[in-house]
N, C-alpha and C positions, 0 to 999 in steps of 0.2 A: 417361416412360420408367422413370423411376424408381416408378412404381405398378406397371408390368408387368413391372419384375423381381422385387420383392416377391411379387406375386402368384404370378408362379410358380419361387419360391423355395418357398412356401407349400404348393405342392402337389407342388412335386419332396421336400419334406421328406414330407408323407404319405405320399405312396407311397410311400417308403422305410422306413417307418413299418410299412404295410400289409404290405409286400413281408418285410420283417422276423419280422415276427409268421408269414406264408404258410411262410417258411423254416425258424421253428422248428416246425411243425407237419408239416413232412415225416414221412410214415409213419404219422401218429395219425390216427383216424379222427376228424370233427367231433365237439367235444363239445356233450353238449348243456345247458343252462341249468338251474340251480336253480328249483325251485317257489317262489316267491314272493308275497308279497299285492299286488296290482296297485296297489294303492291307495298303498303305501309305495314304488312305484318311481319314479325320479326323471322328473322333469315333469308325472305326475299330475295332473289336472285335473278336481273332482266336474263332472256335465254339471246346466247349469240352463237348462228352457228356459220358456217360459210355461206356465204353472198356472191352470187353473179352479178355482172358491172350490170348499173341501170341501164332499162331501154328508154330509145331516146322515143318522145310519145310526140305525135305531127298534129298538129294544132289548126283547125280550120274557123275562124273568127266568125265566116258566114255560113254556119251549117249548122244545124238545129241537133244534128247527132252527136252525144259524146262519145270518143273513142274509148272501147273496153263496156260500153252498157250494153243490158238486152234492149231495151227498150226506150222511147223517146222519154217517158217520163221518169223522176228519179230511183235508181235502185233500191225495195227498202231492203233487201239483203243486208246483213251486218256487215259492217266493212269497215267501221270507225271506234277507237278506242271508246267504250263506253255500252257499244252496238250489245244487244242481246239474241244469240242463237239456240235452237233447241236442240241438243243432243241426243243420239234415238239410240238406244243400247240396245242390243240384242245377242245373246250372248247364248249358245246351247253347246258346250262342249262336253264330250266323252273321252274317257281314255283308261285303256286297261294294261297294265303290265307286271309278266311276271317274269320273276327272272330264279335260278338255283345257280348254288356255286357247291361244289364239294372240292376236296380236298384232303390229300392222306400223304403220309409221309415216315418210315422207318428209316431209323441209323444204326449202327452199330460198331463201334469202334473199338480195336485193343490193340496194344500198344507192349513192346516189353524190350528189353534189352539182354539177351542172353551171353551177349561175350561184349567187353570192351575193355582191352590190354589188361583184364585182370583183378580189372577196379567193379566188376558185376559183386566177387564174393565180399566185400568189404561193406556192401549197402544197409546190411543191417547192423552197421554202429552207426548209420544216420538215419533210418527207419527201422519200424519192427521188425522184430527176429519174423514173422509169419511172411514176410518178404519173398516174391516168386520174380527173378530177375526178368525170365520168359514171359509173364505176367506180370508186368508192373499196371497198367491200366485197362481198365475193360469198362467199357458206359456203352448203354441205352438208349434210345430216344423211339417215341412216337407220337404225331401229332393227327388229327383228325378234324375237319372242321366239317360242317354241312349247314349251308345257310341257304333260306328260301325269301324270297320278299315276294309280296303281290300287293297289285296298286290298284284300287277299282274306282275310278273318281266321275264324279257328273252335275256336271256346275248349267245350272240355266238362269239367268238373267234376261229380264222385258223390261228395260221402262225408258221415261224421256224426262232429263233434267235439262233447266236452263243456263245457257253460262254465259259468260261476258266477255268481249274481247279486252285484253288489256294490254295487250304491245302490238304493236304493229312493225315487221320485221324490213330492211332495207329493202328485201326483194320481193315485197308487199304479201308474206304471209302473214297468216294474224295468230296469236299465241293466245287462246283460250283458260278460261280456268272458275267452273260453276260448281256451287256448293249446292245440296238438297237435307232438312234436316225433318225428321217426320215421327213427332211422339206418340206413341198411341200404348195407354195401360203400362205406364209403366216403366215402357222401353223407348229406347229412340234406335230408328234407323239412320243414318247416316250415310250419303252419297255425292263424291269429290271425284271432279275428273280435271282433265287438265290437255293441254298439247298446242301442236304446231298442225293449222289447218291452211287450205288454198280456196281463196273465195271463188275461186271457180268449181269448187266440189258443193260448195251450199246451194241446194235444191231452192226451187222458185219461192216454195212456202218456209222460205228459211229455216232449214232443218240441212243437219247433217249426218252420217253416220258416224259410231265410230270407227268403224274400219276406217277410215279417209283420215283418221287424225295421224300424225306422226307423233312420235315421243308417247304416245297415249300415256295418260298415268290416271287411271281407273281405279277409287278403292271403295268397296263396299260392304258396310259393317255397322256397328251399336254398341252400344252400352245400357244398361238396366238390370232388371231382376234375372231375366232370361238370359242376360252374358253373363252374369254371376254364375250362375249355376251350371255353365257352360268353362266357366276359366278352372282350371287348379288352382289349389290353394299354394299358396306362397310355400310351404314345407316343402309340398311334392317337387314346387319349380325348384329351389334352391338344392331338393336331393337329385334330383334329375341333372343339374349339370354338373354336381360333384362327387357323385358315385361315378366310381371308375369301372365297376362291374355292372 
């Protein structure tokens, strides 16, 4: 008892917390976030995953070509911690499912003891006299469940943000990660992507897609009048994980 008052003392204190912070922002529009080096923000983590041994690269002093470019003059492809590429989202997915479970289930059980050496007629000076030795128990049971779910989802995404290379990985991938922040009336949109790319997939007008990214970590979202109105109220969240029915 005393953990589950805690616990939501804990979150009656946030949201008031939340609720606070919402109240002094009456009438301002979202602000939006300072430009930052991602690398210096708090929980940062370089990405390390397995590495193939280097290739060894053959070095010609007299040859005007470097090995690994397209062309004579220099790549402006991204290629160096710092480089800026364009990420082209395109995102149209559908997906429908339905699925039904039923389930049914009767028992019945009875149970008695009509002769044992004697001691059957004795049973009612430890139970009541209404006592039926042949019938000592008899029980019940039925359960029925019928459950239906159905999923009808359709998500489409178009747009192109920019992002920065900020690690460059032993086996010369490069580890990506652009932020997009875009106020308008009120609301802000918000768009973070992030991952492990191969500069061989970035296109001559330096862009890439996402498909080509590994790790992708895409999120696309806001905050404003229009999430407000769009969130549950702190009640509804707090009865929704603790109603057991």
């Amino acid at each position: 008892m005393s953990r589950f008052l805690l616990l939501t003392t804990t979150i009656l204190a946030l949201a008031a917390c939340n609720a606070f912070d919402r109240v002094s922002d009456i009438g301002d529009a979202p602000k939006l976030t300072s430009i930052e080096d991602p690398t210096h923000a708090a929980g940062y983590t370089p990405v390390r995953m397995p590495m193939p041994p280097p290739a060894l690269t053959e070095r010609q002093p007299n040859s005007l070509w470097q090995t690994g470019a397209r062309a004579f003059f220099r790549d402006q492809r991204a290629g160096r911690v710092g480089d800026i590429l364009t990420v082209v989202v395109t995102i149209n997915d559908q997906a429908q499912l339905q699925n039904e479970t039923k389930r049914s289930r009767d028992n019945s059980d009875t149970a008695g003891v009509s002769n044992m050496f004697g001691f059957e007629s004795h049973l009612h000076n430890w139970f009541p006299k209404a006592i039926d030795p042949s019938n000592l128990v008899n029980t019940n049971s039925a359960l029925s469940n019928d459950g239906k779910g159905s999923i009808n989802r359709q998500e489409q995404i178009d747009l192109r943000v920019a992002a920065e290379v900020i690690q460059i990985l032993p086996n010369g991938n490069l580890v990506v990660q652009g932020k997009q922040q875009v106020g308008v009336n009120f609301d802000m949109r918000e768009l973070t992507i992030s991952g492990v790319i191969r500069p061989q997939d970035i296109a001559a007008d330096n862009t890439i897609t996402y498909d080509q990214i590994a790790e992708a970590r895409i999120e696309y979202g806001g905050k404003g009048s229009v999430q407000d109105v769009q969130q549950p109220r702190y009640g509804d969240q707090l009865l929704d994980i603790i109603m057991p029915f």
